[in-house]
Residue, then its C-alpha position, 0 to 999 in steps of 0.5 A: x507430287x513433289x515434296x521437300x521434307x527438310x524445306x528449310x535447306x531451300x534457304x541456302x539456295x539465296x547464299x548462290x547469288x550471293x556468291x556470284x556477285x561478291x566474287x565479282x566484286x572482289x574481281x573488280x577490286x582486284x583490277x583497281x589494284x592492278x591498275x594502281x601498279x602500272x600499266x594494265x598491260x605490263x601488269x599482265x604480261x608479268x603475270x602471263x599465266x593467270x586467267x580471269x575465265x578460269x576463276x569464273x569457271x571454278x566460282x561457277x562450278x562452285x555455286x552450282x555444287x551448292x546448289x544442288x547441295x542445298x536440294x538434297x539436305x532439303x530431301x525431296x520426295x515423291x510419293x510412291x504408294x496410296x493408302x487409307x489412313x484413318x484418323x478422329x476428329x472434327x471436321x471445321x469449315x470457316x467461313x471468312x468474309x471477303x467483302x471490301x469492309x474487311x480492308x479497315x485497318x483497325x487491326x494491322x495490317x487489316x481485316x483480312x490480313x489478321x483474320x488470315x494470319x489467325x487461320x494460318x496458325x491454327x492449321x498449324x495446331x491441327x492434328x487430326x481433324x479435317x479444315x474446310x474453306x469457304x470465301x464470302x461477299x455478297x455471294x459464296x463459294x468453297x476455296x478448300x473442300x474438306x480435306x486433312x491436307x494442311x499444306x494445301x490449305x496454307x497455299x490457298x490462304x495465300x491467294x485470298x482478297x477481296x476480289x476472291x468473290x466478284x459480288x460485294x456486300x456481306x450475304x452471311x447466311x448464304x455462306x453458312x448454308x454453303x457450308x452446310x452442303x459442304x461437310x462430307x459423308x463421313x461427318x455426322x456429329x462433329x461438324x463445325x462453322x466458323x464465321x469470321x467477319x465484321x458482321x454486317x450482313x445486308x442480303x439475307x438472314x443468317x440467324x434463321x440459316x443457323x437455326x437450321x443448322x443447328x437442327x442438323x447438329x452443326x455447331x456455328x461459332x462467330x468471331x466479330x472482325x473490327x471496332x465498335x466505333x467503325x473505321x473507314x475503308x482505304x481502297x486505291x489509295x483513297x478512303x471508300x465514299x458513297x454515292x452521295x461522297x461520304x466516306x464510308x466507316x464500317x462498324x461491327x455488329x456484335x448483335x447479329x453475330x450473338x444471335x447467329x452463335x446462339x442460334x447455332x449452339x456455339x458461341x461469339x468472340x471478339x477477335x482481339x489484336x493479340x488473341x484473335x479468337x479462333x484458339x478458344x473455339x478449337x478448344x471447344x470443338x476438340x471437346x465434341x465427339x470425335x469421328x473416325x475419317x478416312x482418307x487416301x494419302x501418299x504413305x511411302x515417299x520414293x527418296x530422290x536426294x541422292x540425285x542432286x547430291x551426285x550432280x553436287x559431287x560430280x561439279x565440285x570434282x570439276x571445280x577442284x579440277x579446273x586450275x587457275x592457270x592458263x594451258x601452256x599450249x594448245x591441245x591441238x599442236 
């Protein structure tokens, strides 16, 4: 697998085009002035040993030398040895609902896209522990297996809406019991849900789900996504109608999602526009026994910067090379 370990460097890769086209501007104005001196044609033959071409091929030159600058200060890397590597901590699964209601736009830009956004900065804090996802509807399934991979699990993020889970409605229990079934081996007391959604569920009855798991030492925490008064749901430009066309306001149900938290022995949140609930809860979980995990990952990296930066050598000596003049005469008389 590839891995660029100063990633930021990509973002000199914008400054090529950038180049290319403001040389081509600067072209082009050039041509006007000409044009302003007199004749095209005369002016050119006054200046009979000047060659656009030849400018072109330097700036060409040029912007791929930067190029290929950029991909070695950004150091990219490829892993060369497969190790153990042994860590404490939790194991998380969040369970994150999917269902058309979660596009109510009380919070910004909606649901989903906050309760996504909140995820994504919490991977950002994890250290050691292990992160696991599951996407539910009216069904579920596991978008990431456990794994201490975080960049993976950001790239996952990425791909989630609504249409992730094919079956619309709200099946809470069924995407904690998946959960259940999708902690590893190796966890047998540090084991926690976290379920993030609107809360209301119409296909099964996830208190009872959460009893169970808590019986088995897993912990379930709750964080309520939206408003109590309700909110409509824009979907393709217009509001969600039901089928005798009334629009349809989906609300937050705090009480079920109490009682699945107490159930399970953790606890609920309110997700807020700022704080939206899930640094509390990984504050707690961190207070639960750690485990020792084991996992391979690439230890040593096989460093490959010195492969652009010869390619980047190699067209900026071309570049100096290159005159700006044309050739006297030809190579072949």
């Amino acid at each position: 697998m590839l891995y660029f370990a100063n990633f930021r460097f990509l973002w000199l890769l914008l400054l090529v085009p950038v180049l290319l086209v403001g040389y081509g501007v600067v072209m082009s104005l050039r041509r006007r002035r000409f044009r302003k001196l007199g004749d095209e044609q005369l002016v050119k033959a006054l200046m009979p040993s000047y060659s656009p071409a030849k400018g072109w091929v330097k700036m060409v030159l040029f912007a791929l030398s930067l190029a290929f600058f950029s991909l070695a200060l950004s150091r990219p890397q490829m892993g060369a040895k497969l190790s153990e590597h042994k860590a404490k901590g939790a194991e998380i699964i969040i369970c994150l609902d999917v269902s058309n209601s979660m596009l109510a736009q009380d919070y910004s830009p909606n649901r989903l896209e906050r309760a996504k956004l909140a995820i994504s900065r919490i991977v950002d804090k994890l250290q050691d522990d292990r992160i696991g996802l599951i996407l539910f509807a009216g069904s579920s399934f596991v978008q990431l297996p456990i794994t201490s991979d975080y960049v993976s699990a950001k790239m996952f993020m990425n791909s989630i809406d609504t249409q992730s889970v094919p079956v619309q409605g709200t099946a809470i229990g069924d995407a904690i019991h998946t959960a259940m079934k999708s902690f590893s081996a190796q966890s047998e007391k540090s084991r926690a849900i976290v379920v993030i959604t609107d809360g209301e569920n119409h296909e099964d009855d996830p208190v009872d789900v959460a009893k169970q798991a808590a019986e088995m030492g897993i912990k379930i925490y709750t964080i309520g996504v939206g408003s109590l008064q309700g909110q409509p749901i824009p979907m393709n430009g217009e509001l969600l109608k039901d089928s005798s066309g009334e629009i349809v306001v989906t609300r937050l149900d705090e009480g079920t999602l109490r009682q699945i938290a107490e159930a399970g022995n953790g606890a609920y949140v309110h997700a807020g526009s700022e704080e939206f609930g899930l640094n509390p809860i990984i504050d707690d979980i961190r207070r639960m026994e750690a485990e020792e995990f084991q996992s391979v990952v690439f230890e040593e990296y096989d460093e490959l910067y010195m492969y652009p930066l010869a390619v980047a050598l190699v067209l900026l000596v071309m570049e100096v090379l290159v005159g700006s003049r044309k050739m006297k005469r030809s190579l072949f008389e």
